[in-house]
FISE-554758 format. One record per residue: residue number from 1; residue in three letters; x negated, y, z negated of N, C-alpha, C in turn. Coordinates in Angstrom, 2 decimals, always signed. Each point is the difference from the previous one (the first is absolute). Layout:
// residues N
<kolfi resi="NUM" resn="ala" n_X="X" n_Y="Y" n_Z="Z" ca_X="X" ca_Y="Y" ca_Z="Z" c_X="X" c_Y="Y" c_Z="Z"/>
...
//
This chain:
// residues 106
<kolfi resi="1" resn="unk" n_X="+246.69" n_Y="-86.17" n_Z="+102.90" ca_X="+0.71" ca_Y="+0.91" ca_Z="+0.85" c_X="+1.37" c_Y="-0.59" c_Z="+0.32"/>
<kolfi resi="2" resn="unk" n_X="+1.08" n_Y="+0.64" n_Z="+0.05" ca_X="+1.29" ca_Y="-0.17" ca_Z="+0.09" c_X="+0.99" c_Y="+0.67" c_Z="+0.66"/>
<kolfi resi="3" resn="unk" n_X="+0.45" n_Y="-0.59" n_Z="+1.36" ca_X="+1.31" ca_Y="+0.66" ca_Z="+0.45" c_X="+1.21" c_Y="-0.07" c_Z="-0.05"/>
<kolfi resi="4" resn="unk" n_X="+0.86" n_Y="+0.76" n_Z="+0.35" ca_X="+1.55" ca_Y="-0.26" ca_Z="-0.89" c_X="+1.04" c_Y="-0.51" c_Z="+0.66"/>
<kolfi resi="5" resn="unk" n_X="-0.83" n_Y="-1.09" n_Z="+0.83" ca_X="+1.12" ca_Y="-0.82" ca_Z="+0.71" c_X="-1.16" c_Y="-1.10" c_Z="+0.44"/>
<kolfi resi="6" resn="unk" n_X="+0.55" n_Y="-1.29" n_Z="+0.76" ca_X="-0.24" ca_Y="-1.17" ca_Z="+0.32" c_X="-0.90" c_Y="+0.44" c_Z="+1.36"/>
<kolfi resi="7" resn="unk" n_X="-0.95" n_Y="-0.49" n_Z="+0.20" ca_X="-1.15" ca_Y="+0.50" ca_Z="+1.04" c_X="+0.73" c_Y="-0.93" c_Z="+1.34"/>
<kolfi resi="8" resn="unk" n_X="+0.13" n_Y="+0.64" n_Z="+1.08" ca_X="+0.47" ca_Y="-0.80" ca_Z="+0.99" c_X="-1.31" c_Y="+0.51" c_Z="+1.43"/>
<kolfi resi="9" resn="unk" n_X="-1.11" n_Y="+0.52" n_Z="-0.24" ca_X="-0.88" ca_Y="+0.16" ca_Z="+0.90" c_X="-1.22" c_Y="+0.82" c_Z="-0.43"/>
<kolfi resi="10" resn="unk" n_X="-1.31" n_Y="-0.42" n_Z="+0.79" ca_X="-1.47" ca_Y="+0.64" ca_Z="-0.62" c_X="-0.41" c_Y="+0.47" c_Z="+1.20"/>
<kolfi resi="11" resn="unk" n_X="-0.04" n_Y="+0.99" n_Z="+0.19" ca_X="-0.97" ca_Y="+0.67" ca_Z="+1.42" c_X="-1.22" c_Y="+0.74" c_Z="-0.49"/>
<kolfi resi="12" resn="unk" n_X="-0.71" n_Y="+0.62" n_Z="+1.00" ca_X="-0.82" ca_Y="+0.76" ca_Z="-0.50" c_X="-0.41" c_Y="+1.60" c_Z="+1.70"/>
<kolfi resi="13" resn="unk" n_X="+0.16" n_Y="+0.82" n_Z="-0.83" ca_X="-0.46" ca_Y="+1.04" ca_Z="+0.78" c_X="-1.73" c_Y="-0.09" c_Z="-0.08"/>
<kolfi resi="14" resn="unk" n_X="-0.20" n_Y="+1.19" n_Z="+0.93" ca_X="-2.19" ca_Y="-0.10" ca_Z="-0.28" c_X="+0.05" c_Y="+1.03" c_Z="-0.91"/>
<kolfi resi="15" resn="unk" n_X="+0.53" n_Y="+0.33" n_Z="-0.78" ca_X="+0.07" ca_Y="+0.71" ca_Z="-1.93" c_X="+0.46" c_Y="-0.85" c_Z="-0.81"/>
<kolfi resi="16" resn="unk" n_X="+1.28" n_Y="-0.45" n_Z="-0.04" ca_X="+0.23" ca_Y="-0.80" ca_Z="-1.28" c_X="+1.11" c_Y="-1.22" c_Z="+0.01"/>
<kolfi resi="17" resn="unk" n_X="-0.46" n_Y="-1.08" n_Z="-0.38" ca_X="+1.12" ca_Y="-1.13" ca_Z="-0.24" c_X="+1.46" c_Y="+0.80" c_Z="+0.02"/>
<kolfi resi="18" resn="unk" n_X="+1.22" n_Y="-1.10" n_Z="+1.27" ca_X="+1.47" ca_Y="+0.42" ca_Z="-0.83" c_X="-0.04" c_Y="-1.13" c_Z="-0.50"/>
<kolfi resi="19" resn="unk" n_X="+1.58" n_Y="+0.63" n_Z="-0.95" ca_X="+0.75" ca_Y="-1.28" ca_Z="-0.73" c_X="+1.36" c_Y="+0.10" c_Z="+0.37"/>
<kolfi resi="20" resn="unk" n_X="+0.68" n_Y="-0.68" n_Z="+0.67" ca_X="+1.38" ca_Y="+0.10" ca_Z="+0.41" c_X="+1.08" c_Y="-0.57" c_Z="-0.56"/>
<kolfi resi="21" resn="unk" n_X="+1.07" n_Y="+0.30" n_Z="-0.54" ca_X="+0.93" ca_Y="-0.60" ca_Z="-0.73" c_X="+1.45" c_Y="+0.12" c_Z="+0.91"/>
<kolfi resi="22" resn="unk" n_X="+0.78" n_Y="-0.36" n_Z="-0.14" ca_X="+1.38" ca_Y="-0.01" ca_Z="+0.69" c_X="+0.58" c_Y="+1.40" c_Z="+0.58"/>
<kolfi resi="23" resn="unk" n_X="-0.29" n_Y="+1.12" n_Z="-1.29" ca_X="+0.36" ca_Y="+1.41" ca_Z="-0.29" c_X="-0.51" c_Y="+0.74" c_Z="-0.24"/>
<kolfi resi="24" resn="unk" n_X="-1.37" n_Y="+0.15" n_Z="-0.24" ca_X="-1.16" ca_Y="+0.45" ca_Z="+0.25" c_X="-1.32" c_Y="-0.10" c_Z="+0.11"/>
<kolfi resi="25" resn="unk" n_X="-1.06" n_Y="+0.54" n_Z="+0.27" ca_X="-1.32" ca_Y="-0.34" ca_Z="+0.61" c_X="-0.43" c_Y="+0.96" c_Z="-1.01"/>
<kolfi resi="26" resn="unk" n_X="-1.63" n_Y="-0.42" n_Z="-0.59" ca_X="-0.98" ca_Y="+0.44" ca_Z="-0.70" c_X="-1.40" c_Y="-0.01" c_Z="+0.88"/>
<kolfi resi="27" resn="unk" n_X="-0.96" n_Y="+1.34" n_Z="-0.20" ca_X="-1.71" ca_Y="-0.57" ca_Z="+0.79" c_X="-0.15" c_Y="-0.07" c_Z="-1.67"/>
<kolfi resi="28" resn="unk" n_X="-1.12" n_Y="-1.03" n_Z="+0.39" ca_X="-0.92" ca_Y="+0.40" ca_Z="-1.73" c_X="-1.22" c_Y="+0.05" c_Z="+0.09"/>
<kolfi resi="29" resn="unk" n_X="-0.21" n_Y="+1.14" n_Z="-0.90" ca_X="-1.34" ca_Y="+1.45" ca_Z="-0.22" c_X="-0.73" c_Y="-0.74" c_Z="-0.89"/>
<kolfi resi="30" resn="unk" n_X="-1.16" n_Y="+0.13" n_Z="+0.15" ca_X="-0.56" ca_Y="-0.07" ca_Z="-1.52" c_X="-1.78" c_Y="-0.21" c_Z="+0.75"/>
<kolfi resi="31" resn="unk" n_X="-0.90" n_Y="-0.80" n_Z="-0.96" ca_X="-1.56" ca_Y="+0.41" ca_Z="+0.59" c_X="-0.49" c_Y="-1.19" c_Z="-1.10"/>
<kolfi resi="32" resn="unk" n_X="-1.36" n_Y="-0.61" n_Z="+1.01" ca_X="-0.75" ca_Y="-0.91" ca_Z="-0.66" c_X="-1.32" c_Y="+0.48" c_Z="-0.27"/>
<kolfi resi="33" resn="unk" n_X="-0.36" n_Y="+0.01" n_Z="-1.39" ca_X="-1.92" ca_Y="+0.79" ca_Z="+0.14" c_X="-0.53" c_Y="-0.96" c_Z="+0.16"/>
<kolfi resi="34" resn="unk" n_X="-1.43" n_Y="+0.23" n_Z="-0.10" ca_X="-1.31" ca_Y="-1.10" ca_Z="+0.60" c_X="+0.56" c_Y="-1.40" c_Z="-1.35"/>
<kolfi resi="35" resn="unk" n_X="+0.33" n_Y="-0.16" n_Z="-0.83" ca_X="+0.21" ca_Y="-1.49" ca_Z="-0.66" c_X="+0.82" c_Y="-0.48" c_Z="-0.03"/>
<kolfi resi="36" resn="unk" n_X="+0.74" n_Y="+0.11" n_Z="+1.07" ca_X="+1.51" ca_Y="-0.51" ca_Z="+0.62" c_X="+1.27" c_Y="+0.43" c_Z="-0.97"/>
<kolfi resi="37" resn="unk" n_X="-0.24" n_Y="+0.87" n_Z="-0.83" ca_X="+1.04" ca_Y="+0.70" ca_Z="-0.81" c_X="+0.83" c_Y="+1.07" c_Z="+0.58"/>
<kolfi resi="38" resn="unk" n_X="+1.30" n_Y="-0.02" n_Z="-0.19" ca_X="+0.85" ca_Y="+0.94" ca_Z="+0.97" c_X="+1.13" c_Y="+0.29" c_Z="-0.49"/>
<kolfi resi="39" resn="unk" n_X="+0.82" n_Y="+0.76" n_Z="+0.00" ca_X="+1.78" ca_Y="+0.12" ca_Z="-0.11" c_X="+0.43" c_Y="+0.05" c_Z="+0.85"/>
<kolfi resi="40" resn="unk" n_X="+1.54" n_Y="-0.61" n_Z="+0.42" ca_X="+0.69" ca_Y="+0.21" ca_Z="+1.32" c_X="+1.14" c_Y="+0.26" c_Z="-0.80"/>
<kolfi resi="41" resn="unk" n_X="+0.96" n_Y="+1.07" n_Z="+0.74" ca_X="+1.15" ca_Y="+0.23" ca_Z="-0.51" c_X="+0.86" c_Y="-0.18" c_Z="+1.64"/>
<kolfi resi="42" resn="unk" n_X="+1.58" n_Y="-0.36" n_Z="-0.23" ca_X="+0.64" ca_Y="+0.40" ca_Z="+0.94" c_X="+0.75" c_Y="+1.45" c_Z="+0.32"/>
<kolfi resi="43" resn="unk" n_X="-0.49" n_Y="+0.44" n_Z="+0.80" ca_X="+0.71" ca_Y="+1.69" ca_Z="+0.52" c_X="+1.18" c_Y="-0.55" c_Z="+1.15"/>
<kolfi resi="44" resn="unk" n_X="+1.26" n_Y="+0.30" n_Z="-0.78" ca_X="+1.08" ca_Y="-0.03" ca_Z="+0.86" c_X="+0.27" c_Y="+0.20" c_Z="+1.20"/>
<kolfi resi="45" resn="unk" n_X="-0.25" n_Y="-0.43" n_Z="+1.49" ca_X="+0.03" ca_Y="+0.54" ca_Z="+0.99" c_X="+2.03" c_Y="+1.01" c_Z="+0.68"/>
<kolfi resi="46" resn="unk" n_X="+0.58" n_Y="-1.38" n_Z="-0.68" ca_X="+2.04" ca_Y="+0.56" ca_Z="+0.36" c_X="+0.47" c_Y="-1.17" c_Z="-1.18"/>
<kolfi resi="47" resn="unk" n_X="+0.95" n_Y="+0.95" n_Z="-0.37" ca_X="+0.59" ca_Y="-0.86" ca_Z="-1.02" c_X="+1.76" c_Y="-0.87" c_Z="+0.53"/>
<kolfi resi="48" resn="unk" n_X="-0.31" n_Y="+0.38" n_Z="+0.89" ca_X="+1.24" ca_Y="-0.38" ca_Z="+1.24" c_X="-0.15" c_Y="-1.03" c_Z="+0.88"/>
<kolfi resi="49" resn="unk" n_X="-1.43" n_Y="+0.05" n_Z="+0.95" ca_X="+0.09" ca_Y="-0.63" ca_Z="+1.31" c_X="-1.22" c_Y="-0.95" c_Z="-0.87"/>
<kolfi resi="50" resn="unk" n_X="-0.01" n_Y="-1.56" n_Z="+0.38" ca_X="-0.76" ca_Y="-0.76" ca_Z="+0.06" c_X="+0.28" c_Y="-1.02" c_Z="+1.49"/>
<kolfi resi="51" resn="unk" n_X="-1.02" n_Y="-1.25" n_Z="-0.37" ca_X="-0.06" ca_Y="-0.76" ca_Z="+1.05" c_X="+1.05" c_Y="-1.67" c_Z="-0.49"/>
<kolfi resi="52" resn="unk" n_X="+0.62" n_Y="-0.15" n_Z="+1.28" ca_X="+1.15" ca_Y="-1.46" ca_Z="-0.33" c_X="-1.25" c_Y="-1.49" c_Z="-0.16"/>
<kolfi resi="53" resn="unk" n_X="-1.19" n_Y="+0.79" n_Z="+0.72" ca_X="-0.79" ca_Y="-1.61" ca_Z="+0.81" c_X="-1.77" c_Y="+0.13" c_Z="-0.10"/>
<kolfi resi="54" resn="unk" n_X="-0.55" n_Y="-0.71" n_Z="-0.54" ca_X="-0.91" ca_Y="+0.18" ca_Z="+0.01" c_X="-1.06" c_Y="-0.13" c_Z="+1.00"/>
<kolfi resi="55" resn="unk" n_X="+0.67" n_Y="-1.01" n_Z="+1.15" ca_X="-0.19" ca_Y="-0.29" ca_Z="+1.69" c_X="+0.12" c_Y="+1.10" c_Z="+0.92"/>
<kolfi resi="56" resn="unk" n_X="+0.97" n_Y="+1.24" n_Z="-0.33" ca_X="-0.08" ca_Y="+0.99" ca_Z="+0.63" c_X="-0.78" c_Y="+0.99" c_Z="+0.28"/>
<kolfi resi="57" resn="unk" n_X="-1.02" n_Y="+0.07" n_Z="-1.45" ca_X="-0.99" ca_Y="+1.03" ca_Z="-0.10" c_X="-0.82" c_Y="-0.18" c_Z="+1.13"/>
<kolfi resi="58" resn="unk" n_X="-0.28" n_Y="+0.97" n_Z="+0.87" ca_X="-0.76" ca_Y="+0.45" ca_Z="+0.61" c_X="-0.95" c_Y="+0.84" c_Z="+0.25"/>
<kolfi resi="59" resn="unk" n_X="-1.35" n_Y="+0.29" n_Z="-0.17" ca_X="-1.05" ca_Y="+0.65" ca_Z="-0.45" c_X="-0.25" c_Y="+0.57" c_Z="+1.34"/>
<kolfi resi="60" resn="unk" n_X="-0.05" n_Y="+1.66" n_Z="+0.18" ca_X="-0.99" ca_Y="+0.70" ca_Z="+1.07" c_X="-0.61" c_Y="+0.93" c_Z="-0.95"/>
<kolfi resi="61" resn="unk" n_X="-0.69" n_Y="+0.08" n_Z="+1.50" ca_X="-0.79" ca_Y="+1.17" ca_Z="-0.16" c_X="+0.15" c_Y="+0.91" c_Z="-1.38"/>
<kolfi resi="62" resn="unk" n_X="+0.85" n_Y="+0.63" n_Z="+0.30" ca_X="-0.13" ca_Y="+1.18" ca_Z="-1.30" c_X="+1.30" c_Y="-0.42" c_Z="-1.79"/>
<kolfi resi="63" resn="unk" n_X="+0.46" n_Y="-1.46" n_Z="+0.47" ca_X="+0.73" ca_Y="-0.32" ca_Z="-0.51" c_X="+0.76" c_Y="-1.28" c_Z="+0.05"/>
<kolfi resi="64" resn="unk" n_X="+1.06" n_Y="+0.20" n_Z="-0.42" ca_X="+0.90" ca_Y="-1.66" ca_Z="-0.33" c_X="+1.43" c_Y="-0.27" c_Z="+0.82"/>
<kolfi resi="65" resn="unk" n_X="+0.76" n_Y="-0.11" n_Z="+0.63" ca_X="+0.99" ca_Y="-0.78" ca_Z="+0.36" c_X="+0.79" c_Y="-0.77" c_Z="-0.86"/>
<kolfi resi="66" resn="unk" n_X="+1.01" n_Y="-0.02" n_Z="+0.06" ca_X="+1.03" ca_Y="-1.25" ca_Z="-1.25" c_X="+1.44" c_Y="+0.60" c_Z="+0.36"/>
<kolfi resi="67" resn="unk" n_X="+0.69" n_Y="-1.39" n_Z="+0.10" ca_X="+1.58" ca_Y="+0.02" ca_Z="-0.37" c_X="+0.31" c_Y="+0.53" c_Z="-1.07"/>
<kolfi resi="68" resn="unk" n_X="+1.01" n_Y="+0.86" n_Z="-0.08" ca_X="+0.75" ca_Y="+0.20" ca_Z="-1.24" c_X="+1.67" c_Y="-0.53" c_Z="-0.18"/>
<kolfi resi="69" resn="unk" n_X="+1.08" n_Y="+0.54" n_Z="-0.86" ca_X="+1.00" ca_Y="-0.53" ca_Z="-0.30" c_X="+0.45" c_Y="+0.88" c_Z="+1.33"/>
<kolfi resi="70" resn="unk" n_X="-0.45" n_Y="+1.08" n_Z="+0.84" ca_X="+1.00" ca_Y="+0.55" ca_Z="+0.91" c_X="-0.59" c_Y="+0.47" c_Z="+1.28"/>
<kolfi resi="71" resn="unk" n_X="-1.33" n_Y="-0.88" n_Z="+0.28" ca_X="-0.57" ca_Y="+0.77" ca_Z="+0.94" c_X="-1.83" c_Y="-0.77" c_Z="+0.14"/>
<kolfi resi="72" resn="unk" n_X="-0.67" n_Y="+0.59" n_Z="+1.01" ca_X="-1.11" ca_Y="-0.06" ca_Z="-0.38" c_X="-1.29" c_Y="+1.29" c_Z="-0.49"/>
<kolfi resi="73" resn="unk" n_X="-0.47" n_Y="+0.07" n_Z="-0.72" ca_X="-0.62" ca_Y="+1.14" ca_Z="-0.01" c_X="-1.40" c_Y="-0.07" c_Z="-0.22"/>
<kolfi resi="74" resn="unk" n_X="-1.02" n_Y="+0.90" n_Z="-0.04" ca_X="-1.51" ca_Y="+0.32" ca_Z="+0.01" c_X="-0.24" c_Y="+1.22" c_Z="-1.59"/>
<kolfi resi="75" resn="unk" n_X="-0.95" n_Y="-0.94" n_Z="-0.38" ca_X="-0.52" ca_Y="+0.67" ca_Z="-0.94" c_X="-1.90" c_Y="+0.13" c_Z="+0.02"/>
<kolfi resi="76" resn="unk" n_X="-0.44" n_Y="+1.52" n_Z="-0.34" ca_X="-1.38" ca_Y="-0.03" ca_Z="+0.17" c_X="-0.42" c_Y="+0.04" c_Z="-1.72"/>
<kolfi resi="77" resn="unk" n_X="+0.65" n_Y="-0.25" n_Z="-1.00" ca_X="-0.27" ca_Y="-0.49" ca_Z="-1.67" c_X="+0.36" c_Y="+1.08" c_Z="-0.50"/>
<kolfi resi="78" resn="unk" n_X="+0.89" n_Y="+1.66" n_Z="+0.70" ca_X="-0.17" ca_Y="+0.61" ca_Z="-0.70" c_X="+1.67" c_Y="+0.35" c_Z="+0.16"/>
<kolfi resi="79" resn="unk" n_X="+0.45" n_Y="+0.48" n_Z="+1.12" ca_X="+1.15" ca_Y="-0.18" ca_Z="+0.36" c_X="+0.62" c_Y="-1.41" c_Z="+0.94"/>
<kolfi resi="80" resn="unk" n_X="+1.47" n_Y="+0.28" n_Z="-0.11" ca_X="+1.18" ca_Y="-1.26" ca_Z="+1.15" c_X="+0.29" c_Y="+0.74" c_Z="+0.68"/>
<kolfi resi="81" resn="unk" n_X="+0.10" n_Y="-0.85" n_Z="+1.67" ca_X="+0.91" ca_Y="+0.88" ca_Z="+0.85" c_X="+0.10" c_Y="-0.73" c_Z="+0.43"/>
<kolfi resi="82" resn="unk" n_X="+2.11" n_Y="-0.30" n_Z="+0.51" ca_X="+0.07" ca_Y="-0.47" ca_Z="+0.64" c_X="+0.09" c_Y="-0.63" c_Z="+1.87"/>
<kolfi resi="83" resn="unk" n_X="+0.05" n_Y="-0.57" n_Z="+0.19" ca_X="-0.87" ca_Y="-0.24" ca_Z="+1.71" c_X="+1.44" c_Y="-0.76" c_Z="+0.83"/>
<kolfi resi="84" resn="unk" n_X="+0.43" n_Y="-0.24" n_Z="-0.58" ca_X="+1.54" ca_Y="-0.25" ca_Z="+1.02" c_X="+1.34" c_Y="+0.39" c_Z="-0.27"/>
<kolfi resi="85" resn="unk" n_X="+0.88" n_Y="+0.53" n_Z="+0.71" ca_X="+0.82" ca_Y="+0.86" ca_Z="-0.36" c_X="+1.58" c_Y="-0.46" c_Z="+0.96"/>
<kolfi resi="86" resn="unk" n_X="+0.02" n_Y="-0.65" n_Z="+1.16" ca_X="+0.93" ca_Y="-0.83" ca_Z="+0.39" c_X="+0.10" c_Y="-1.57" c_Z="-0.58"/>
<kolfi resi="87" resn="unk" n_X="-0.17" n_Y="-0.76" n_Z="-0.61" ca_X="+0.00" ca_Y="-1.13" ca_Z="-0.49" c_X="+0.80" c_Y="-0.32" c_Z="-0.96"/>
<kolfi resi="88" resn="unk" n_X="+0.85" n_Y="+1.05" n_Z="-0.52" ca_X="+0.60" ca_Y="-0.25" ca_Z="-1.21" c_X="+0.99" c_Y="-1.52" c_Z="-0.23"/>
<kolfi resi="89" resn="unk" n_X="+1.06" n_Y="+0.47" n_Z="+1.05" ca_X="+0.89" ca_Y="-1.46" ca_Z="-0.32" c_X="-0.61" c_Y="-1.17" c_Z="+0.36"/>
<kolfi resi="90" resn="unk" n_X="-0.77" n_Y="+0.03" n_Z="+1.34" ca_X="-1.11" ca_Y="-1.59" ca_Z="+0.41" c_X="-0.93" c_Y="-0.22" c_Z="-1.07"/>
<kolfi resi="91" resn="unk" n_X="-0.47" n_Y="+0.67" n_Z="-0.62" ca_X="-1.07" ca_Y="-0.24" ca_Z="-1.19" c_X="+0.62" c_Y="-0.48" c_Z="-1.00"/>
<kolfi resi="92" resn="unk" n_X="+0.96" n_Y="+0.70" n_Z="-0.35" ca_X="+0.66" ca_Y="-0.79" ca_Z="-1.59" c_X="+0.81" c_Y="-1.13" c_Z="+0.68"/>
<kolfi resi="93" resn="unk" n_X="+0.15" n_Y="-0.54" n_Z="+1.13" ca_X="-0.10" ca_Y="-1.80" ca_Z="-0.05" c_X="-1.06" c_Y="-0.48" c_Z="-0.18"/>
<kolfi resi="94" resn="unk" n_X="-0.94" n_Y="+0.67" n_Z="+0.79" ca_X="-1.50" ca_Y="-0.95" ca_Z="-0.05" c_X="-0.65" c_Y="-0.53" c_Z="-1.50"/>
<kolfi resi="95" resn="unk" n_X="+0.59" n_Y="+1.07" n_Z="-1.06" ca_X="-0.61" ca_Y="-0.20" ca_Z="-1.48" c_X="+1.61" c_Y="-0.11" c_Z="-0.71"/>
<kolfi resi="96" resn="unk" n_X="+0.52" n_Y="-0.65" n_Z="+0.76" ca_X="+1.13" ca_Y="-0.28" ca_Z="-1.35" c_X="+0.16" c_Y="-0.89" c_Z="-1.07"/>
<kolfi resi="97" resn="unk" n_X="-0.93" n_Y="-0.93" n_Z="+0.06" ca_X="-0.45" ca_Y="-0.95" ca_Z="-1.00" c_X="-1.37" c_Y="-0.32" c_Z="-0.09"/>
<kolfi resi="98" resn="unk" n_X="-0.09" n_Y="-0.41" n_Z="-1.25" ca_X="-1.49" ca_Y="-0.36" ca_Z="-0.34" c_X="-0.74" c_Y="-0.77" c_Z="+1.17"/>
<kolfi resi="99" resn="unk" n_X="+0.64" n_Y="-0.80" n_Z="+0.35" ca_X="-0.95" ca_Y="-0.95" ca_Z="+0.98" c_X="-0.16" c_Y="+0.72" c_Z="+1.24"/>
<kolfi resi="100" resn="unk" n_X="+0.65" n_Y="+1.25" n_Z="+0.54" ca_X="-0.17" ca_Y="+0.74" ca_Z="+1.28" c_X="-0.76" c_Y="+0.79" c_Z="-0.22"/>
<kolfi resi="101" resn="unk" n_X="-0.22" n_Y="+0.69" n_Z="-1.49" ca_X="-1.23" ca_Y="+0.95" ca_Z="-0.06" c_X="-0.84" c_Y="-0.85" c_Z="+0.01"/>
<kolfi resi="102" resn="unk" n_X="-0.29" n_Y="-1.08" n_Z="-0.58" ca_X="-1.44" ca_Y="-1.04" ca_Z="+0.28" c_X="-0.23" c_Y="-0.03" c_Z="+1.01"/>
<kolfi resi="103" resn="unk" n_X="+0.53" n_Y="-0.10" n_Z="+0.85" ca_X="-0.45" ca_Y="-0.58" ca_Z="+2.03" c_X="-0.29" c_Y="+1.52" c_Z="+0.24"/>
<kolfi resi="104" resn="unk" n_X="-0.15" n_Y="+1.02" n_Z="-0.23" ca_X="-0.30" ca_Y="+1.65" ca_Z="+0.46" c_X="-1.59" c_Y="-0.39" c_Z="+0.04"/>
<kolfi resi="105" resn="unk" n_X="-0.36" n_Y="-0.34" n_Z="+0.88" ca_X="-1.85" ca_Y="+0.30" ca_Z="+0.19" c_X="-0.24" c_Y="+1.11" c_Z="+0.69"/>
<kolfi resi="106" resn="unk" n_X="-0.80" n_Y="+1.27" n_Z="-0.35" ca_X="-0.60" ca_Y="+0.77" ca_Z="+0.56" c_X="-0.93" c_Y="+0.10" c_Z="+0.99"/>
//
């Protein structure tokens, strides 16, 4: 199985593994029968919004939490929405370099 960018985070909803990349997020589908045989494919969740940090992910209830390149947002594996909407110029200091998205813990 293969996604089309560099994996920068693994969450999981109570349906299906994410896979988070810089610029976009994948759930992946697929099924195991009784002799541990299975396919998993990745189903594109946004081909736009991913996560900066893999410390950020945050798991509720019906879903996930994570930094992105402009914000923070919630995903339930099927759609993104984003969850903060004043933060723009204070946020893009907080992730302006690699080592500031690292310190983002959720």
């Amino acid at each position: 199985m293969e996604v089309k960018a560099a994996i920068t985070g693994l969450g999981a909803t109570e349906k299906f593994p994410i896979v988070f990349c810089r610029d976009r997020m994948y759930r992946i589908e697929g099924f195991v029968d009784e002799t541990g045989r299975g396919v998993f494919k990745p189903e594109e969740i946004s081909g736009e919004i991913g996560c900066v940090s893999h410390l950020s992910i945050v798991a509720a209830k019906d879903g996930l939490f994570f930094a992105s390149t402009d914000g923070i947002y919630f995903t339930d594996g099927y759609s993104v929405t984003r969850v903060t909407e004043e933060l723009s110029t204070t946020y893009q200091g907080l992730i302006s370099t690699t080592a500031k998205q690292l310190r983002i813990v959720g």
